[in-house]
N, C-alpha and C positions, 0 to 999 in steps of 0.2 A: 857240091853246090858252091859256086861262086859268090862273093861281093854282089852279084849283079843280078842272081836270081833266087827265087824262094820257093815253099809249096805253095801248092793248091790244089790241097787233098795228096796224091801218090805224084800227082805231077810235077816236074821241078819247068816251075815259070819266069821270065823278067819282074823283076820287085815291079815294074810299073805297072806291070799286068795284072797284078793281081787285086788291086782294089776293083777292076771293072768288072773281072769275070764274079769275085763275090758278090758285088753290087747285081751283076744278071741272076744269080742265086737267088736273091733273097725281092728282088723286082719279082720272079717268077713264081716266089712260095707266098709272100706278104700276105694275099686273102686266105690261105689255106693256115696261115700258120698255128694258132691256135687249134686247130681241128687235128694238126700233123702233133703239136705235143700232146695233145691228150692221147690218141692213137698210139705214136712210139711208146710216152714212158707209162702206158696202162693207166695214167691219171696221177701217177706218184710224180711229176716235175710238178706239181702244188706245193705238195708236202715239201720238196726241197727247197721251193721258193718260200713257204711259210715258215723253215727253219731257219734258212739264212733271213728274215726278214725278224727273227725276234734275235737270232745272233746279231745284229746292226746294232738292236738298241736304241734307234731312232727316236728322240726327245723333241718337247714343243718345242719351237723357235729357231730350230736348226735348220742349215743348212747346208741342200744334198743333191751329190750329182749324180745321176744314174745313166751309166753309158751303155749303148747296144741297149737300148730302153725297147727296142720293139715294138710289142701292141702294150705296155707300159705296165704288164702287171705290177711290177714294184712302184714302179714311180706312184701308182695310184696308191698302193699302202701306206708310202713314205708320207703322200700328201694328206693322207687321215692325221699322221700320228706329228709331222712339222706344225699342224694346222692354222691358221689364217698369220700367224705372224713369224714365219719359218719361209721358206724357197725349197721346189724341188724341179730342179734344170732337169728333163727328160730330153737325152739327147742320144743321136745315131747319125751315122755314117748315110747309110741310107734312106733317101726320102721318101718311098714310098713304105718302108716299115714307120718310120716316125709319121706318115700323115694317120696312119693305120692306129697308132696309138694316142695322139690326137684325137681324132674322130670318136674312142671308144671312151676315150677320159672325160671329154665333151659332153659324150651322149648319158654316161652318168651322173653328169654335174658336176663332175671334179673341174671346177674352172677357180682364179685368184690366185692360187699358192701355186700353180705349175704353169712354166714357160718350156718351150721347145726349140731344141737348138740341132743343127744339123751340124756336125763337124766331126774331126777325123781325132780316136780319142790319139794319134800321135803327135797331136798337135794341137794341145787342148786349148779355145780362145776366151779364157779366163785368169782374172790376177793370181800373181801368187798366194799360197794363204788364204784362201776364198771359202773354201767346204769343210766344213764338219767332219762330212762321210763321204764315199763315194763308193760305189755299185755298181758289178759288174757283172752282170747271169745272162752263161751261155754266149758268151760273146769275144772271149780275150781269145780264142782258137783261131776266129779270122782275121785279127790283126797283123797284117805281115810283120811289121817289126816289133814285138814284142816288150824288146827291152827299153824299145824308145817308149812306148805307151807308159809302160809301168815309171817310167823317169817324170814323165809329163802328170800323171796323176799324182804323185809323191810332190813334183811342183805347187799342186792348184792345191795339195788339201793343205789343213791347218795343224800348228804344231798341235798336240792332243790331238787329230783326228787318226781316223782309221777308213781301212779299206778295204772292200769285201768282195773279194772275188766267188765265185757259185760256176762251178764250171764242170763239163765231164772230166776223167781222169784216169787212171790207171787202176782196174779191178783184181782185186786177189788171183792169184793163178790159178785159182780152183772153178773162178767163172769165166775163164779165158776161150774155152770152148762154143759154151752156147753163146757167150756175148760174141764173138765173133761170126757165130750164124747167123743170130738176130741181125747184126749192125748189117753182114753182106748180102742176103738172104733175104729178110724181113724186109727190111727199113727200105730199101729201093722199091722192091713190091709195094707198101704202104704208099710210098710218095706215088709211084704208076697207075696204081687204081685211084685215091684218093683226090693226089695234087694233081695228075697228070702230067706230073715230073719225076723222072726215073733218076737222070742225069746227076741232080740239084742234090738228090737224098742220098744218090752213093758219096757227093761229095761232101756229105757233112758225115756222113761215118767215116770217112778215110781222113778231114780233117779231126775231129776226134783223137784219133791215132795218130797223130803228127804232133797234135799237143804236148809238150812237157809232164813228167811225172810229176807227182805231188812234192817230193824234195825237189825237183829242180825246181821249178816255178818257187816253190820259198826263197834257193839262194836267188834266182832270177830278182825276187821283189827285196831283198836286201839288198843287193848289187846296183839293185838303184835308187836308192837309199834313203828306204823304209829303216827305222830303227829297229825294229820287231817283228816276226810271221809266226806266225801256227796255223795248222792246217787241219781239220777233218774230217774223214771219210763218212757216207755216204752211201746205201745200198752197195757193200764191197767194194768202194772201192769206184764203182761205176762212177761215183761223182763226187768232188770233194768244194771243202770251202774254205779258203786260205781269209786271213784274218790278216792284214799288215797295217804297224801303226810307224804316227810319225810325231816325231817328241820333240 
């Protein structure tokens, strides 16, 4: 793979290409998406969002940025617990997942403490020193450049803050079999009958598999210079939560 191209999924793409064809990905699941994680992960992507969400720590009057916010499960936690004199930035690449999360924050009342921003987390459009925390579930896999994100987050948080990654990962070898059935087998099946997208769901189990291991992704978030990472597993492995702080 060159300078000049990246994945997406098993594919080797032009780096420019690939924000559009994710963006067609996730333009195509946006309504379905909630319905698609309960389905995939049997109901347990709660439990990993309500573990990293008491791993965060999140304090009144903080403030927090939560990137690839989606249909905003976290950000709405965050906004309980930041409450009325705290910020929580819920922001995505994609517009029509953010208006999706929007719309449901809305429709619960979560309004005052949470603003919406559309931007690309490689280029995040915020001071230095700005965030408390920052948050990122399910989401650092489609970033094409990686190491730029993680520099630009390490940018905008504040010395004391930290960073919480929540992401799939690399599963012990002993569940390398049926999760690899699941992911090629299942998971496209679910999105064909479900979403009506076959295409969209093989490529997020093959991007899955293209993601970094759990030790790399640590040196990755030192390298751009986090002072600190721990990581931990997750249903084997399946998914893990990297913890990077910046001092």
């Amino acid at each position: 793979m060159s300078d000049n191209t990246t994945h997406f999924g098993y594919q080797e793409v032009p780096v420019t290409e690939k924000v559009k064809k994710v963006g067609a990905v996730f333009d195509s699941v946006a309504s379905k998406y909630d319905i698609m994680n309960d389905v995939m992960s049997m109901g347990v992507h709660r439990l990993w969002k309500w573990f990293a969400l008491e791993v965060c720590a999140i304090n009144e009057g903080e403030r927090v940025l939560d990137i690839a916010s989606g249909t905003g499960d976290l950000a709405a936690k965050h906004a309980e617990r930041t409450g009325n004199e705290g910020l929580v930035i819920a922001s995505d690449i994609n517009n029509s997942m953010l208006s999706v999360g929007r719309d449901r924050l809305t429709d619960r009342g979560i309004i005052g403490n949470v603003q919406y921003v559309q931007a690309d987390a490689e280029q995040l459009p915020f001071p230095d020193n700005y965030f408390d925390c920052i948050t990122i579930a399910f989401g650092l896999r489609n970033v094409t450049n990686k190491d730029t994100a993680l520099a630009s987050m390490q940018r905008v948080l504040k010395p004391g803050g930290r960073l919480l990654v929540l992401e799939f990962s690399k599963p012990h070898s002993f569940l390398k079999g049926i999760y690899d059935t699941y992911s090629f087998k299942l998971l496209p099946l679910f999105g064909k009958v479900i979403a009506k997208d076959e295409d969209s769901y093989r490529y997020l189990a093959e991007s899955i598999r293209m993601h970094p291991d759990q030790e790399t992704l640590k040196t990755m978030a030192l390298d751009a210079g986090f002072d600190q990472c721990d990581y931990m597993n997750m249903s084997g492995g399946i998914v893990a939560i990297h913890r990077a702080y910046k001092f």
